[in-house]
C-alpha positions in Angstrom: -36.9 68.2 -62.1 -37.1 64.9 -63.8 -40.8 64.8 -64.1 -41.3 61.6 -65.6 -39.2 59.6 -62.5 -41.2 61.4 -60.1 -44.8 60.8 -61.5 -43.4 57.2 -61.8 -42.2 57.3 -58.3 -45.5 58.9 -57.3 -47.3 56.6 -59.1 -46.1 53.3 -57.4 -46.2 54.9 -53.8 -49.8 55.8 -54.1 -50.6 52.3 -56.0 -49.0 50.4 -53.3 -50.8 52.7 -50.3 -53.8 52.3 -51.8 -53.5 48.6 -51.5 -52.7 48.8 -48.0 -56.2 50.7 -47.7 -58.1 48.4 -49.2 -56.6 45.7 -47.4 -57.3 47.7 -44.0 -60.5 48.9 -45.3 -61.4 45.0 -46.2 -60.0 43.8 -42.5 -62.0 45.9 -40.8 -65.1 45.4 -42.5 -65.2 42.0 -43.3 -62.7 40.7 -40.9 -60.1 39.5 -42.7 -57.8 40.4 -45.8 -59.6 40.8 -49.3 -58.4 37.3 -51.0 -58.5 38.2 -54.8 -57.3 41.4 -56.3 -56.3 42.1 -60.0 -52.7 42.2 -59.7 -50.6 39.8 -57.5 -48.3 42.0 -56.1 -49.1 44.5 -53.3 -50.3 47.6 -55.6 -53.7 49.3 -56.8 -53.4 51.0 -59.8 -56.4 53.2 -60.2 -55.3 55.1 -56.7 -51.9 56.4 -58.8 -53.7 56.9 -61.6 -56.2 59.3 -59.5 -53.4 60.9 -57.7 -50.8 61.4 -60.2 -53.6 63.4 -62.2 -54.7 65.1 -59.9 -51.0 66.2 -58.5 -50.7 67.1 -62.1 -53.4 69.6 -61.5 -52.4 70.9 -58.5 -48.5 71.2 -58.8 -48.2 71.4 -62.3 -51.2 73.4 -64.0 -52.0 75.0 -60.5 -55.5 75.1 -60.8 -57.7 77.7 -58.9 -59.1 76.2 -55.6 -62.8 75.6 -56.6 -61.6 73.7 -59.6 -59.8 71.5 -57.5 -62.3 70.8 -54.9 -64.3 69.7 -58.2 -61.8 67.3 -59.5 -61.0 65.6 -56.2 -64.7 64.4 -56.6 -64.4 63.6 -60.2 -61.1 62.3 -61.2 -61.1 59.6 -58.2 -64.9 58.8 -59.5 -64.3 58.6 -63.4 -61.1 56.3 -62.7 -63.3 54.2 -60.7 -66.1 53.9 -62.7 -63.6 53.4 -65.7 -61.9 50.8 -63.6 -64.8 48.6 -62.7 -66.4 49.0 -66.3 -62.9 47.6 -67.7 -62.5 45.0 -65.2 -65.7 43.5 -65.8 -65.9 43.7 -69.5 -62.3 42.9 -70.5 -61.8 40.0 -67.5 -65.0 39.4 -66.4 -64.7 40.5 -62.6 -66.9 42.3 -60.5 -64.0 43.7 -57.6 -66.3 45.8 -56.0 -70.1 46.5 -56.0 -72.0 49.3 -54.5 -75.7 48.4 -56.0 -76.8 48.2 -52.3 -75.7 51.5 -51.4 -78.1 54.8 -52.2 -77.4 56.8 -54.8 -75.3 54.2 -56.8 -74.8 54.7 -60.7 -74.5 51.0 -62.4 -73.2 49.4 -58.9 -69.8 50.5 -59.9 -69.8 54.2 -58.7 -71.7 55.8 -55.5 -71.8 59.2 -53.7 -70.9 57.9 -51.0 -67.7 56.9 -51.8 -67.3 59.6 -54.5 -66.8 61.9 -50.9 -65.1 59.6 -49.3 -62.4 59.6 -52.3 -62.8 63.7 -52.0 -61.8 63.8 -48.7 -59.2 61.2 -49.1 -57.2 62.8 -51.9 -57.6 66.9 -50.3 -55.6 64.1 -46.5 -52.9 62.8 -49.0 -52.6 66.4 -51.3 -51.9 68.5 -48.5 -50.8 66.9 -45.4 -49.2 63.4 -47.1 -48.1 64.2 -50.6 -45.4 67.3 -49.3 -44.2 63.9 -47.0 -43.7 61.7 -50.1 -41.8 64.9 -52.0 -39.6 65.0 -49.3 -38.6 61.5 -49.4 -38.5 61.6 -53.3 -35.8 64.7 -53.1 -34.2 63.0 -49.6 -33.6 59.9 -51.5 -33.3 60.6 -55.3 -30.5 58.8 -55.8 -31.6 55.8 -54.9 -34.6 56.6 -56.7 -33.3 56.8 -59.5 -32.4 52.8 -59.6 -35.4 51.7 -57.6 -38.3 52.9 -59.3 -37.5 51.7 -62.5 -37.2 48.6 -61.0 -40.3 48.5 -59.7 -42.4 49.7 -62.5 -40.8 46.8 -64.4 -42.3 44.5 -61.7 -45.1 46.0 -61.8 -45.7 46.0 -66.2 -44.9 42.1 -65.5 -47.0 41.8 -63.2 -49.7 43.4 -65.1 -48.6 41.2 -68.4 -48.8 38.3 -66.3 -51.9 38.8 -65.1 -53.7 39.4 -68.1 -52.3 36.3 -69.0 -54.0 34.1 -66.7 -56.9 36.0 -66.5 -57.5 35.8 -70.5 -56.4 32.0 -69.9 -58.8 31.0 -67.1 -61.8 33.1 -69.0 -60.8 31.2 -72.2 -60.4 27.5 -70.6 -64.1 28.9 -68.4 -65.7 28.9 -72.0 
């Protein structure tokens, strides 16, 4: 198996559905779309980060069960709290903040979310992620052209980005 097309392929899936859960996430609690994000295109990259690790561990290095349960807590956790520390020291943002919320570490990291992230990741492991396989070996072909493709998109629209972001903190000086 070509490992590296499908942790790409992997990767830009679970970047793109994790946008589309923040954006239903941020519709149904606030009652309408989240209006800023760090990229402009439709794709969160600290949910294939989290995933493609964690697959790693459980397809790849298979992992005992009780290790696992462990890192569905702690992989989704660190990349946030990794996340929000670089966001807001390199750019300046603040995306999300949890200093309300009991049992919060720096406002960038709760409990209660850590679980919600647990339970999230043991959904899209078992009962989503053989989905996604399927389509990846269904459609390979295809694949093959498209995801590069993407991932290009998405490295521009990363470089682009940082760009503007550097440019507006620089001109906000």
């Amino acid at each position: 198996m070509d490992w590296l097309l499908y942790f790409t392929f992997v990767f830009e899936v679970y970047c793109f559905l994790g946008w589309c859960l923040e954006e239903g996430y941020s519709y149904y609690i606030m009652g309408h779309f989240k209006k800023d994000g760090f990229l402009k295109g439709p794709f969160k990259p600290m949910y294939g980060f989290a995933i493609c690790i964690l697959i790693y561990f459980y397809y790849v290095r298979e992992v005992s069960y009780i290790s696992l349960a462990i890192l569905f807590i702690v992989v989704p956790t660190l990349i946030e709290y990794i996340s929000g520390h670089l966001l807001k020291k390199c750019f300046g943002k603040v995306y999300w903040d949890y200093s309300k919320i009991k049992y919060n570490f720096q406002g960038v990291i709760c409990a209660r979310f850590s679980i919600c992230w647990a339970i999230l990741v043991f959904f899209t492991l078992i009962i989503l992620n053989p989905l996604i396989d399927h389509i990846y070996f269904d459609f390979l072909g295809v694949l093959s052209k498209v995801v590069p493709a993407i991932g290009i998109y998405m490295i521009i629209d990363t470089y682009f980005t940082v760009i503007q972001i550097s440019y507006s903190k620089i001109n906000a000086s």
